[in-house]
N, C-alpha and C positions, 0 to 999 in steps of 0.2 A: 427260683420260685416254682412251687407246685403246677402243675399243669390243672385245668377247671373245662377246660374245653366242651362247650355242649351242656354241661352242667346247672342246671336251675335252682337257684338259689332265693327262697321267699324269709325275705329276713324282715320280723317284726320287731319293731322299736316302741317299748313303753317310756311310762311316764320316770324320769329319774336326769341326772345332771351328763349322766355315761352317755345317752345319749348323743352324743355332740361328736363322738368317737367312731359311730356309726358313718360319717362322713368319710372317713377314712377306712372303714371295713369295706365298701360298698365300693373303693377306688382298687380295694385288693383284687377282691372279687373281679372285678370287671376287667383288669388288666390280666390275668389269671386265664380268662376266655368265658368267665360264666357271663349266665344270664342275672340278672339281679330285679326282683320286685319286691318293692316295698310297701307292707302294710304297718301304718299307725294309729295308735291310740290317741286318744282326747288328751291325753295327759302326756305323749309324750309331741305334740306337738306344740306346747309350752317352750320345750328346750331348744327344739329343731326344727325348723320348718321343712314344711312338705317340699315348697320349691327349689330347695337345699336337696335334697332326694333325688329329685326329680332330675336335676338336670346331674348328678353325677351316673345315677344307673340308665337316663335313658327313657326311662319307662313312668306315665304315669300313678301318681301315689295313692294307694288307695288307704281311705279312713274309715268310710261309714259301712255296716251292713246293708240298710236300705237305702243303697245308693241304686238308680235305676239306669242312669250312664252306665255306672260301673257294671253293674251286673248284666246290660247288654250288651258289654262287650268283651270281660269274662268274667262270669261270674262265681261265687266263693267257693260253689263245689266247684268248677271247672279250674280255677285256681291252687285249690287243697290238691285235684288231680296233678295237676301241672307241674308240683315242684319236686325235685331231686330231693334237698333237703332243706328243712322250717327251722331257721334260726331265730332263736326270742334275745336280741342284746338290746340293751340291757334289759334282764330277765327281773321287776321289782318285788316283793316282799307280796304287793296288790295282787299280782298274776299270778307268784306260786300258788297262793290262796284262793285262788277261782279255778286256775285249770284241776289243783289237787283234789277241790271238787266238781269238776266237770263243767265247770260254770258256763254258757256259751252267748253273753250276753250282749256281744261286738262282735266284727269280725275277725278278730284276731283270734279272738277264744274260738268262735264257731271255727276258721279256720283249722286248730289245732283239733280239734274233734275229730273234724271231717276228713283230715288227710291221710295217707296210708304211709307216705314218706318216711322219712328219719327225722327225731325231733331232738335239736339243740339247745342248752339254755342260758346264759350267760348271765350268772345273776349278780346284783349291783345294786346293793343299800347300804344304812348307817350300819356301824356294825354291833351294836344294841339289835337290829331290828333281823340282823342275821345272826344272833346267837341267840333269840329267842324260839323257845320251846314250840311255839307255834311252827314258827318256819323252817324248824326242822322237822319237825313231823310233817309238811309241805311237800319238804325234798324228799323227804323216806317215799312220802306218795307217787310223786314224777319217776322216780328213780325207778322203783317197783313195773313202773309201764315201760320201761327202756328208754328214758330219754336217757342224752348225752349231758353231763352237767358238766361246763368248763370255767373252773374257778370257784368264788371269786380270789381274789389277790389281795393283799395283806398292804397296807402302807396308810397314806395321807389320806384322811376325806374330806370334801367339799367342808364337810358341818363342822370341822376343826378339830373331828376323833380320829385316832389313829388305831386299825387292828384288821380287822379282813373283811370283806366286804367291797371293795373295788371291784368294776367290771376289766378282767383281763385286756393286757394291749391288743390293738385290732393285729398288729402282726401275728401274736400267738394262736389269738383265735382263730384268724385266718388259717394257720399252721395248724390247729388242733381240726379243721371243719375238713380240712383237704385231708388231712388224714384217715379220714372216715371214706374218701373214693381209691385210698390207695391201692386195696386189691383188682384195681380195673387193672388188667394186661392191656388194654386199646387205649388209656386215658394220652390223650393231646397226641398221639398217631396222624398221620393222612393216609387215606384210604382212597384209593382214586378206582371204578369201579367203572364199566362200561356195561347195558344194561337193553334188552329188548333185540327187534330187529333192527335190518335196514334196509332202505330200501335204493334200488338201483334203476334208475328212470329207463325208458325206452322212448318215451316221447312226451309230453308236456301231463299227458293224462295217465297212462300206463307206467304201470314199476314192477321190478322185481322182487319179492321179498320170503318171507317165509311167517311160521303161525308162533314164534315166539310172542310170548304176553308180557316178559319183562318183570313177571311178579320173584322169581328167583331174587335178582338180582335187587327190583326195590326193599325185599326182606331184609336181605342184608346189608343194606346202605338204612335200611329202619335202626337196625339191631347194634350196626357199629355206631352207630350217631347215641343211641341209648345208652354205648357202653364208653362213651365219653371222647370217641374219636372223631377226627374231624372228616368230613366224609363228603366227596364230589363225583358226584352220578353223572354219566355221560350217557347221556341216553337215547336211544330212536323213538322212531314214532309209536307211543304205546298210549293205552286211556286208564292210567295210571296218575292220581295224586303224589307231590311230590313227598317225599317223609317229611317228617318234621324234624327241622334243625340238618338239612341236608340239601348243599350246592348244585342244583341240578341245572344240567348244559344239554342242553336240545339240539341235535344233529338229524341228518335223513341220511346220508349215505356213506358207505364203510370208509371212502377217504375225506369224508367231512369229520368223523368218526378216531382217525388217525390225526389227523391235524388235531382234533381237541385234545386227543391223550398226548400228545409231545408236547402241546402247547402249557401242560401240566404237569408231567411228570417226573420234574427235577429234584421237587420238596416232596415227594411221595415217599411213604414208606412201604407201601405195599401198594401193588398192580391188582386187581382181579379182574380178570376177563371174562365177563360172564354173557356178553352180548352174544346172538346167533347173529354173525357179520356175514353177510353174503360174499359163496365163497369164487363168484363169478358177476359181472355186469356188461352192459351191453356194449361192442367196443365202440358205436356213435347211438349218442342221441338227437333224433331228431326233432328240428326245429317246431316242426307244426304235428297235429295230433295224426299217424298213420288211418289211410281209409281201408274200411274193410271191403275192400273190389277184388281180392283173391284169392282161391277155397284152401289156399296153405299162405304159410310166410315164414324167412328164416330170420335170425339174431343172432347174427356173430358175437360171442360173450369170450372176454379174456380176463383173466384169473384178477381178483381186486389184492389188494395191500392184505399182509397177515398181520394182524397191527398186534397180538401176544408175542409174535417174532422177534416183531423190531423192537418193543421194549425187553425182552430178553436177551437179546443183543448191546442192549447198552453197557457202557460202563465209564463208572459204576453204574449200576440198574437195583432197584427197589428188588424187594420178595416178591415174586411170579407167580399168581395162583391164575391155573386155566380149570374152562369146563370143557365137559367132552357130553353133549347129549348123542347118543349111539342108539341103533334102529337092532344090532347084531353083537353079541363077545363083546359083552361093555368094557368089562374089566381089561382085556388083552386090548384092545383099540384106546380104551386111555391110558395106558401105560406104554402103547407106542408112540401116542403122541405124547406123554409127559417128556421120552427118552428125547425123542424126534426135535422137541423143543427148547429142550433143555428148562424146563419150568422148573419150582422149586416144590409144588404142587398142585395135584388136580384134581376135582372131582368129577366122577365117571357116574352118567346117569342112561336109562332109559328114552328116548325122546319121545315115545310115542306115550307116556307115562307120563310127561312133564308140560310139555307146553301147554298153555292155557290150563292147569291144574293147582289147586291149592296145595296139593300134598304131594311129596315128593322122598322117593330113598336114592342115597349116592352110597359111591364107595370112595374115598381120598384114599387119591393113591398119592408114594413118596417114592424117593430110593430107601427107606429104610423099610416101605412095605405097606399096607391097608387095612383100613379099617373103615368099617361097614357103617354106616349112619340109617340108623331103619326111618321107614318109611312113618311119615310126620305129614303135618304142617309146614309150611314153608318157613314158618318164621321161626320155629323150633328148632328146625334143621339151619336153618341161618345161624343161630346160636351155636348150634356145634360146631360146625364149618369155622366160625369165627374165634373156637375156643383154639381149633386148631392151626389157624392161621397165625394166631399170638405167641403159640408156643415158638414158632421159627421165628418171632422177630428176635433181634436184637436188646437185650437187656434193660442198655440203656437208653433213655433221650431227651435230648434238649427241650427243654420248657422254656415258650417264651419271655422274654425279659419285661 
């Protein structure tokens, strides 16, 4: 089965008998990894009831436009925003006819207005009412905007006619929807990402830490999670929202920090170290808070865990990507620690450029050599970084059963 991982799925059900197959669309999806909401019509709630929906996707059903629950808690534009891609199964004769003109009369229609997404249509009537002239000039219209039209299918219908007109099986459809995220290189991947500082106590109040922000590394746990992978941020102390659709694990210190990344990285397909771990802590901490009674004080500090090490050390071990923030010869200091580590790749950045900064240029480096990523937005640049972290994975991979 196709991988859906992350993927939001807003599948509209009208008025018609195909309906009832939606039950079963809705089980693909969901076992697939999507997300699944469902908005319905007056009429297709005839067939299928809403609590039928509901309890297979999860998520409650939405029907009306002016619904004021509904819309305080997401409402139709924040919903049109929300979804990956707008499936209409079954797609009726009634709808081609209103969306072909624009019609926004419910939410479903408003919906399709309003979204920017990818739109699917899966249409399902007698077949008199789909060889009529109207409704193909209908389709000529949807078609003309880019929507996806899948089917219908040819065989038996409810009304006792037999010819085209059936809403396709929910397997194909499902097969035909996931086809449309096939160009993702990250789709159903795990990305397991370490993220921010850390910090290293000296006494119950006092720590050792540094000025990392962590926005690096939430770009990219934003950007993979967008590009359909599944994605677990191991994070320090940063004042950072978490992404959306992205497992995030709260730690403070670089071996609190290690225990989470081995505790995880067996199903990982890719490491990215992108945490500034501190590369020293203090060898005791003490019990009560130190008084300030003397005009110096020392702190014996011993070297903490290199925790890109020890997962490159493993084996088998995931794809290795490290960062190198550098104050000096960015380029030569990350390619001695790419060699030094044995990574699979790095990116080499400025430090005094990057921390706490929206904007950011690296150079990845490999053994087959560098390429310069200009200076961006972070999340921009998380996009590239991530175009090229794909190209080293692996071809293939298991999609959950």
């Amino acid at each position: 089965m196709p991988t859906l991982t992350n993927k939001r799925i807003l599948l509209g059900i009208t008025g018609g008998i195909a309906a009832y197959k939606c039950a079963e669309l809705s089980r693909l999806f969901t076992r697939a990894g999507a997300e699944v909401r469902v908005v319905m019509t007056r009429a297709a709630q005839e067939f299928v009831t809403p609590l039928t929906m509901q309890a297979l996707t999860g998520n409650r059903v939405l029907m009306d436009l002016l619904d004021f629950e509904a819309e305080a808690a997401m409402g139709h534009i924040e919903l049109a925003r929300w979804a990956d891609l707008v499936l209409v199964a079954p797609a009726s004769a009634d709808f081609l006819a209103r969306t072909a003109h624009g019609r926004a009369d419910d939410l479903l229609s408003t919906l399709i207005l309003a979204t920017s997404a990818p739109i699917a249509i899966a249409p399902a009537m007698n077949q008199g009412m789909w060889s009529d002239p109207g409704t193909r000039q209908n389709l000529d219209e949807v078609r003309g905007r880019g929507y996806h039209v899948f089917g219908p299918a040819e065989g038996d219908q409810a009304c006792g006619d037999v010819g085209p007109g059936r809403m396709v099986e929910p397997a194909d459809l499902f097969a035909s929807c996931a086809e449309l995220f096939s160009g993702e290189p990250l789709a159903g991947r795990h990305l397991l990402i370490t993220g921010g500082p850390t910090r290293e106590a000296i006494d119950p109040v006092r720590f050792l830490s540094n000025h990392s922000s962590g926005k690096m590394a939430y770009a990219l746990a934003a950007e993979a999670a967008a590009a359909g992978a599944r994605v677990t941020l191991i994070s320090g102390p940063v004042s950072l929202p978490t992404p959306d659709r992205v497992t995030r694990i709260d730690v403070t210190s670089a071996e609190d920090m290690l225990a989470a990344t081995m505790e995880r990285i067996a199903d990982a397909d890719a490491f990215i170290g992108v945490a500034a771990v501190a590369d020293y802590r203090p060898a005791n901490q003490t019990a009560g808070k130190i008084k300030k009674d003397k005009a110096s004080m020392a702190i014996d500090l011993v070297r903490n865990p290199d925790i890109i090490s020890e997962v490159a050390g493993l084996n088998p071990r995931p794809l290795v990507v490290g960062f190198a923030a550098e104050t000096e010869d960015v380029t030569a200091n990350g390619r001695e620690k790419l060699e030094r580590k044995q990574l699979d790749l790095l990116f080499a950045n400025n430090a005094t450029e990057t921390f706490n900064s929206d904007e950011v240029a690296a150079t990845a480096i490999s053994a087959e050599g560098e390429v310069e990523i200009p200076r961006a937005r972070k999340e921009a640049v998380a996009r590239k970084m991530l175009e090229l972290i794909a190209e080293r994975l692996p071809v293939s991979v298991e999609a959950p059963a």
